[in-house]
BALOBA-1460 file (C-alpha; in Angstrom, 3 decimals):
// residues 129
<rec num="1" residu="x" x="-176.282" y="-69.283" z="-134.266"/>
<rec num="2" residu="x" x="-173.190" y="-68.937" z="-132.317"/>
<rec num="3" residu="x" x="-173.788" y="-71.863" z="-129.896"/>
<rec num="4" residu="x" x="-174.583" y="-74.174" z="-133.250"/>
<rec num="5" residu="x" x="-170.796" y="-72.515" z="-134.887"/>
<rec num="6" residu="x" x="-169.195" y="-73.988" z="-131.843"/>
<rec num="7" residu="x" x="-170.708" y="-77.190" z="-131.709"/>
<rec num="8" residu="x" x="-170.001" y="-77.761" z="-135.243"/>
<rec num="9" residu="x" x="-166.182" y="-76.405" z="-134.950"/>
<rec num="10" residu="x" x="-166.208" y="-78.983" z="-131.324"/>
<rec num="11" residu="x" x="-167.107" y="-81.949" z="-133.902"/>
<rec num="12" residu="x" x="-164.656" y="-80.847" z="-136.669"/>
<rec num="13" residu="x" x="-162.040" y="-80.801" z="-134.396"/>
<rec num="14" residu="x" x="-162.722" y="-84.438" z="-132.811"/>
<rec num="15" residu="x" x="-162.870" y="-85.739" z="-136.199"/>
<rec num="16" residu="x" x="-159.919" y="-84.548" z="-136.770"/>
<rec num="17" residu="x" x="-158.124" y="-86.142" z="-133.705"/>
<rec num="18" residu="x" x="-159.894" y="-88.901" z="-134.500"/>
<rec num="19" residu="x" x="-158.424" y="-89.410" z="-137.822"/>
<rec num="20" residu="x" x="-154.914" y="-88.765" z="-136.384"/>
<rec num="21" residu="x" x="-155.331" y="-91.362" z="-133.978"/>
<rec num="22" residu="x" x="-156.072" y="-93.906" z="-136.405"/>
<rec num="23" residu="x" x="-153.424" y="-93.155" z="-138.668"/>
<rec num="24" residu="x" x="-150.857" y="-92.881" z="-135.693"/>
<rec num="25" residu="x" x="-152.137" y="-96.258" z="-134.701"/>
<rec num="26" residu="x" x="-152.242" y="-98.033" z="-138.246"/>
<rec num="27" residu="x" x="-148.673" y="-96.478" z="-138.581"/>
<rec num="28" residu="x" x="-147.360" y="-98.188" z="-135.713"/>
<rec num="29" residu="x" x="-148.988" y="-101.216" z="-136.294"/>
<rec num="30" residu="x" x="-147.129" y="-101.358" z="-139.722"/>
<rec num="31" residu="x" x="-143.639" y="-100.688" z="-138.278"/>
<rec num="32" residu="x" x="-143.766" y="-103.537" z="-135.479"/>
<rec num="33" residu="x" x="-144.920" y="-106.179" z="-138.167"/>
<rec num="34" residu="x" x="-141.583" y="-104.878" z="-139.726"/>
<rec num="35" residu="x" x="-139.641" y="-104.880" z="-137.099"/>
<rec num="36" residu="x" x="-140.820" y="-108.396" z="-136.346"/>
<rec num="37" residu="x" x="-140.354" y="-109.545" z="-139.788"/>
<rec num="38" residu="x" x="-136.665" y="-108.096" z="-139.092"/>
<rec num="39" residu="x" x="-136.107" y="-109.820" z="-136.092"/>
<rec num="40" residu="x" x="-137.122" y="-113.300" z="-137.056"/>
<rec num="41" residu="x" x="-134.796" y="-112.806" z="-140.370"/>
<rec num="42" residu="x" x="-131.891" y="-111.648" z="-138.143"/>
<rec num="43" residu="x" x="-132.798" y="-114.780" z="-135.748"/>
<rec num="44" residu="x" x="-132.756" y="-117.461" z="-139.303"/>
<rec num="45" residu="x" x="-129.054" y="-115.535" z="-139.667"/>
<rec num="46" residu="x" x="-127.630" y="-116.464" z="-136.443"/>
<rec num="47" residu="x" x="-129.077" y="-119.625" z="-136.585"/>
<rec num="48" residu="x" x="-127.435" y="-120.389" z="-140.076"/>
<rec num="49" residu="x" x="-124.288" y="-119.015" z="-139.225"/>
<rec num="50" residu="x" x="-123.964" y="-120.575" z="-135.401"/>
<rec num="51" residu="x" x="-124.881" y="-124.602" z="-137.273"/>
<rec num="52" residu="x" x="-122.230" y="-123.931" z="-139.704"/>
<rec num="53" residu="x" x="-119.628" y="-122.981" z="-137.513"/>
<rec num="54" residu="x" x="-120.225" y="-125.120" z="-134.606"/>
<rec num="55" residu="x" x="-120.347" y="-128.453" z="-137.743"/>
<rec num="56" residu="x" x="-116.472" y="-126.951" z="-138.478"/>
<rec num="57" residu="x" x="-115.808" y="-126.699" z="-135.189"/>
<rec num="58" residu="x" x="-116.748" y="-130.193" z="-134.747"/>
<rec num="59" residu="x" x="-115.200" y="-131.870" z="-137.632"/>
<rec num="60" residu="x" x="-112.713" y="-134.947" z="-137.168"/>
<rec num="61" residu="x" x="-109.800" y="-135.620" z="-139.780"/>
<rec num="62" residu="x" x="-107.667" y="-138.296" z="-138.817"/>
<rec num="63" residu="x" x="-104.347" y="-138.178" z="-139.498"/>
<rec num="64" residu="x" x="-104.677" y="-141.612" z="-141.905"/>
<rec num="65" residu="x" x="-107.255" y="-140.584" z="-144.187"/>
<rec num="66" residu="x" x="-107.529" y="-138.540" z="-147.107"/>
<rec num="67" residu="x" x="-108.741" y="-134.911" z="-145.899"/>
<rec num="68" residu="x" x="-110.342" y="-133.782" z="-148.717"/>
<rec num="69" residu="x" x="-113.121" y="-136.635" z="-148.893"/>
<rec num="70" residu="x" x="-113.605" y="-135.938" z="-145.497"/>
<rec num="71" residu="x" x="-114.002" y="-132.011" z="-146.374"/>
<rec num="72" residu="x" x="-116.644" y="-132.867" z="-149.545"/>
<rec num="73" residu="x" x="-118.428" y="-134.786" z="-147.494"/>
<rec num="74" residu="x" x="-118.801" y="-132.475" z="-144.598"/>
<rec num="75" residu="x" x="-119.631" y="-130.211" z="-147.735"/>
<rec num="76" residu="x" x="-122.418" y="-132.154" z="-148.913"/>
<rec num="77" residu="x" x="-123.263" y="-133.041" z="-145.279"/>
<rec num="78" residu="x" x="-123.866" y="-129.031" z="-144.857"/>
<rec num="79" residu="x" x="-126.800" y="-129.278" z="-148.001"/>
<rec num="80" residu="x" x="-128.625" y="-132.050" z="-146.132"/>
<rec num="81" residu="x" x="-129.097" y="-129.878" z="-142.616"/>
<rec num="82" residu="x" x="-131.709" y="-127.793" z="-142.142"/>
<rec num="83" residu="x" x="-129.986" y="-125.024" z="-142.943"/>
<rec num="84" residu="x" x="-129.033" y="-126.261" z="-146.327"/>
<rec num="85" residu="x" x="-132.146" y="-124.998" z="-147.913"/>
<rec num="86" residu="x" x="-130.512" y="-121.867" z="-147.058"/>
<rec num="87" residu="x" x="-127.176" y="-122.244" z="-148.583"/>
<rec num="88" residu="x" x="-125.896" y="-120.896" z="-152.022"/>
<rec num="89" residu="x" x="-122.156" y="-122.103" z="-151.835"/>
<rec num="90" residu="x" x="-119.853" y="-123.402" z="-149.841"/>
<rec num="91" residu="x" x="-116.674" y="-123.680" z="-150.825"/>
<rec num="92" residu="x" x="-113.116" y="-124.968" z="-148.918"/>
<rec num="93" residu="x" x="-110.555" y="-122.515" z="-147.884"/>
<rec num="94" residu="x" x="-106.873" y="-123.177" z="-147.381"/>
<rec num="95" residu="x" x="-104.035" y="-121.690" z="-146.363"/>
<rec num="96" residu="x" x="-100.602" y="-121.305" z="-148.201"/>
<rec num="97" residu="x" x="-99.876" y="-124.716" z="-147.652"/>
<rec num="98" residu="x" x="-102.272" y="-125.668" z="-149.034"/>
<rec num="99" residu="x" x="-104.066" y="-127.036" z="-146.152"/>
<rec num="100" residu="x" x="-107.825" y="-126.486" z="-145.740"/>
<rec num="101" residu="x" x="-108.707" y="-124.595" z="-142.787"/>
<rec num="102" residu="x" x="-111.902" y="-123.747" z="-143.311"/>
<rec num="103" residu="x" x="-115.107" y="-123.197" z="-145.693"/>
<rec num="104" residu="x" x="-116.549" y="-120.333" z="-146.666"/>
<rec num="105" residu="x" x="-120.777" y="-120.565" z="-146.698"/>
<rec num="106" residu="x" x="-122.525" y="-118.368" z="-148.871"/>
<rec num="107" residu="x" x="-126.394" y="-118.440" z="-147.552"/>
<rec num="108" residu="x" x="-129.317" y="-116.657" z="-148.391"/>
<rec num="109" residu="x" x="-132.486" y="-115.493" z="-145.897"/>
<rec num="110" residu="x" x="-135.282" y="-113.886" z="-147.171"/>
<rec num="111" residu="x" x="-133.348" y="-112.697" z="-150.386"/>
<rec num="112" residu="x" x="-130.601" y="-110.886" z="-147.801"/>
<rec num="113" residu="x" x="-127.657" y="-112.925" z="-148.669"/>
<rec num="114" residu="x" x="-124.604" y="-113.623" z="-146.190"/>
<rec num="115" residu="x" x="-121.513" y="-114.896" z="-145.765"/>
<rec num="116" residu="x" x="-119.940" y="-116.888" z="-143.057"/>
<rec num="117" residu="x" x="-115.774" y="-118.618" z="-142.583"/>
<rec num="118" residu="x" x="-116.064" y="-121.556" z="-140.520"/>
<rec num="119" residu="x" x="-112.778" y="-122.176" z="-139.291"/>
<rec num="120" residu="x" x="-111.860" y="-125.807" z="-138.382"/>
<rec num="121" residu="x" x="-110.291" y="-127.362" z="-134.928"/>
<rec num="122" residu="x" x="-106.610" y="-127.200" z="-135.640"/>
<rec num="123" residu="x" x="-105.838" y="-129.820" z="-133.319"/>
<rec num="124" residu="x" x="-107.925" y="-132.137" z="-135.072"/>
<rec num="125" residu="x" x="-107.197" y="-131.089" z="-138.551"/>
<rec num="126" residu="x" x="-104.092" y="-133.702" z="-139.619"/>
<rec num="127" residu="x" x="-100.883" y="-132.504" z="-138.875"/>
<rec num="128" residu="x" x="-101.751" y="-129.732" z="-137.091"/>
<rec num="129" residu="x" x="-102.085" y="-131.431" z="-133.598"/>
């Protein structure tokens, strides 16, 4: 009887590790599907942003034409990328003169919404060379 007590406890006590190892296992499973979920989101993010600024970064405005054409259509350009599936808003920024500097990109990713300032190239922004 006592040798049947201790096989029985023996089994108990496997099934119980057992158990724990599963759950341990599912658990951890779980949290790196997460944390890959997370890291492909944060990836989309810095991909967003980096297009949008290096776009600004890039953007020509001769010195004879009408800047503001040139900033809608880089605007609309924005919408036609592959990140413009992305974007929420984007609107121009300027500074106290009155001169546009910049936009500012409102974006979405996986419901996590973001903001970015591209800045333009002051010395080829007209006027400011």
């Amino acid at each position: 009887m006592n040798g049947m007590m201790e096989i029985i406890l023996s089994v108990a006590i496997i099934l119980i590790l057992g158990s724990v190892l599963v759950v341990s296992t599912n658990t951890s499973f779980r949290g790196s599907i997460l944390i890959n979920e997370t890291l492909k989101q944060a990836q989309t993010i810095n991909k967003i942003d980096r297009a949008i600024r290096e776009s600004a970064d890039s953007l020509y405005i001769p010195y004879f034409k009408n800047p503001d054409s040139i900033i809608n259509d880089y605007i609309q350009g924005l919408y036609r990328t592959n990140t413009g599936s992305y974007l929420k808003n984007v609107i121009p920024i300027y500074d106290s003169k009155r001169i546009n500097y910049g936009v500012e990109a409102l974006y979405s990713v996986n419901g996590r919404e973001q903001k970015t300032v591209a800045i333009f190239n002051y010395k080829n922004i007209r006027g400011m060379e």
